[in-house]
C-alpha positions as CSV (number, residue, x, y, z in Angstrom):
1,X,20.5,-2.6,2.6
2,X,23.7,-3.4,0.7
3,X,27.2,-2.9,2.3
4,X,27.6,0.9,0.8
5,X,24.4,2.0,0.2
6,X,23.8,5.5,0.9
7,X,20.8,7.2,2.0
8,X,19.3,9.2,-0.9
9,X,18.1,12.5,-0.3
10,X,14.3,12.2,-1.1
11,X,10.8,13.7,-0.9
12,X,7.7,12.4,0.1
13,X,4.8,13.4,-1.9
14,X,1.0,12.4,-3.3
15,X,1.1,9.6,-6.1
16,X,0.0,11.1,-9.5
17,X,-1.2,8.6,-12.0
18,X,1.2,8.9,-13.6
19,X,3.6,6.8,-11.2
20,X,1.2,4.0,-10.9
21,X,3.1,1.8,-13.1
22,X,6.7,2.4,-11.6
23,X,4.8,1.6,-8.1
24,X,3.5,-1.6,-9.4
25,X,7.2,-3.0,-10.4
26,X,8.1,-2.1,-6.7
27,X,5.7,-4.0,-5.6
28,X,6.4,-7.0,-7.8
29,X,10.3,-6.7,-7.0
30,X,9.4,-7.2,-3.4
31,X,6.9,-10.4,-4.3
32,X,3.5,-8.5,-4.2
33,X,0.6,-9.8,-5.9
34,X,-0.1,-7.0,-8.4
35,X,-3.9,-6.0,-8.9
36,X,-3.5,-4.0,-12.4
37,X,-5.3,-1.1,-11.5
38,X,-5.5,-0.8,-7.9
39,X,-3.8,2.5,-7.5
40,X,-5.8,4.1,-10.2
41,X,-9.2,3.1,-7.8
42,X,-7.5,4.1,-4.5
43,X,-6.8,7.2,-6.5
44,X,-10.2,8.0,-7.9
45,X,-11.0,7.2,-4.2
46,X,-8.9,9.6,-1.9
47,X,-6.0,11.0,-4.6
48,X,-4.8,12.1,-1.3
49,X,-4.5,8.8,0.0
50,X,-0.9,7.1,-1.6
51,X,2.2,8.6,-1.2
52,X,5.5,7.6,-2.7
53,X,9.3,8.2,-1.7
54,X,10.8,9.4,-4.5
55,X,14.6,10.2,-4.7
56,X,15.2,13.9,-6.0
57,X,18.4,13.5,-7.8
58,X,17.3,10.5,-10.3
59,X,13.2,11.0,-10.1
60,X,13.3,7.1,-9.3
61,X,10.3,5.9,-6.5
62,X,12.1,4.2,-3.8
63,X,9.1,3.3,-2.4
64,X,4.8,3.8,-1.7
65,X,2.2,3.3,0.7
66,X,-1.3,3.7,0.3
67,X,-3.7,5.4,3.7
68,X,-7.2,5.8,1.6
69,X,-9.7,7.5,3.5
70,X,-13.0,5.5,2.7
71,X,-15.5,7.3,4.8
72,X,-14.8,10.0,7.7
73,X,-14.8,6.6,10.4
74,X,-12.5,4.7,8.1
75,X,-9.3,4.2,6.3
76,X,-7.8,1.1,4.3
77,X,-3.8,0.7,4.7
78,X,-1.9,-1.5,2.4
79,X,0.6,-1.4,-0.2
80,X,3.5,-0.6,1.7
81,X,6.9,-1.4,-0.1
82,X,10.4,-0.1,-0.6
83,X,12.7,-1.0,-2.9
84,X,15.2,-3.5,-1.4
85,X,18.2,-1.7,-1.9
86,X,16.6,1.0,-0.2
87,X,15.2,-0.7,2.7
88,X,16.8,-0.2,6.1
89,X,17.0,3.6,5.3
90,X,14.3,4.7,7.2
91,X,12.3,5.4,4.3
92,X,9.4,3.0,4.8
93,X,9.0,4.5,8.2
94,X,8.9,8.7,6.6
95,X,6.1,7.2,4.3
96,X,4.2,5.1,6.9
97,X,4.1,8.0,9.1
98,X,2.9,10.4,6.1
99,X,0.2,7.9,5.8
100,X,-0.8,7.8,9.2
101,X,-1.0,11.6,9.5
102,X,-3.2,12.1,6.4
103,X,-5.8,9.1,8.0
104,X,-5.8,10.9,11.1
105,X,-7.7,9.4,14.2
106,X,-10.1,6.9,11.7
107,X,-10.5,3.1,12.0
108,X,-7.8,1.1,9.6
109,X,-8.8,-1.6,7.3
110,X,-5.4,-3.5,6.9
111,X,-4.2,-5.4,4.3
112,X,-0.8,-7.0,5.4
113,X,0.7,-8.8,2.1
114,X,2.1,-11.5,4.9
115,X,2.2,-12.5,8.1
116,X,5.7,-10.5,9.0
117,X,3.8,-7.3,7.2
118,X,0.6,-7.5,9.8
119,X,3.0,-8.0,13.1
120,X,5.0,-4.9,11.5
121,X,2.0,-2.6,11.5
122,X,0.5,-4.6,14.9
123,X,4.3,-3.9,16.3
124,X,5.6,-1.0,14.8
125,X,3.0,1.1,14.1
126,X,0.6,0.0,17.5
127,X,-2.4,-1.4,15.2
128,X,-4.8,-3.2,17.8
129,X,-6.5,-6.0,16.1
130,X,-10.6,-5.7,17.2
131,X,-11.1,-8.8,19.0
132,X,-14.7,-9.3,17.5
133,X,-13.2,-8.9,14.0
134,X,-12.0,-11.8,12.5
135,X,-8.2,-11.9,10.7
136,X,-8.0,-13.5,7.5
137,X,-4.7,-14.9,5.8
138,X,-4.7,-15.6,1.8
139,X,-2.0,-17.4,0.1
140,X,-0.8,-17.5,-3.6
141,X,-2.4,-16.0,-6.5
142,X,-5.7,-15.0,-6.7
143,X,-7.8,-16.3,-8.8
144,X,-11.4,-15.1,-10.4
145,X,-11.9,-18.5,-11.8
146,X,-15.5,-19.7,-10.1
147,X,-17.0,-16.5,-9.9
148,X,-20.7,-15.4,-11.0
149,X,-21.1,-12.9,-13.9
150,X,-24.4,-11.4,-12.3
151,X,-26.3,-11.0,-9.1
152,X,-30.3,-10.8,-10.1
153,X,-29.6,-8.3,-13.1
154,X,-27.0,-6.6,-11.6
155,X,-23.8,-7.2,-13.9
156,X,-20.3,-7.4,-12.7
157,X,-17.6,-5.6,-14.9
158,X,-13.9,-4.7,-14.9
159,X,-12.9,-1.4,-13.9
């Protein structure tokens, strides 16, 4: 948070499509890896399930997270960002616990960008890891490179 910044008054609603592209730039100001259409999925998914702060006197998103309700056991938590002049305000925390209200009591899937992100959900937000469950860290880009077209007929295409 800079020296003066002042908390904007804001709302926390469900993303519409139409924000996925401001959400993305968030992302990728805060050093994300960007998948192009990942919010348009999640949507199609649970359109309940991403949430964005956005501030109500300049319409500008401050910030999103996404609590996609998979099945009625399960949930996948992820894409939680705020703007860095905006962090610090308490915001993160109004849309992480939006989140965690519309997943209710189901099992998370978590995708921490880092490791600071997992010990803030682990931490913060009391995620228990399950010890039979195995953690897995990626670095740097991804990369399709390698990958098979096709699985015995079954053809692989971009959504």
């Amino acid at each position: 948070m800079s020296g003066n910044q002042r908390k904007p008054s804001y709302i926390i609603r469900k993303t519409q499509l139409s924000d996925c592209e401001e959400v993305r730039q968030i992302w990728n100001s805060v050093g994300f890896q960007i998948f192009r259409f990942g919010n348009e999925v999640m949507l199609q998914t649970d359109p309940n399930g991403i949430f964005v702060a956005q501030d109500t006197d300049s319409g500008q998103i401050l910030g999103a997270c996404s609590g996609v309700n998979l099945s009625p056991n399960l949930s996948f938590v992820g894409q939680y960002a705020v703007r860095h002049e905006y962090q610090g305000l308490g915001i993160g925390k109004a849309l992480f616990d939006t989140v965690s209200e519309h997943m209710g009591d189901r099992n998370a899937s978590l995708f921490a960008a880092n490791q600071k992100m997992y010990e803030t959900y682990r931490d913060k937000n009391g995620y228990k890891a399950v010890p039979q469950k195995r953690i897995l860290h990626m670095k740097g880009p991804f990369s399709p490179k390698g990958l098979i077209d096709s699985i015995d007929g079954i053809s692989l295409v971009a959504i």
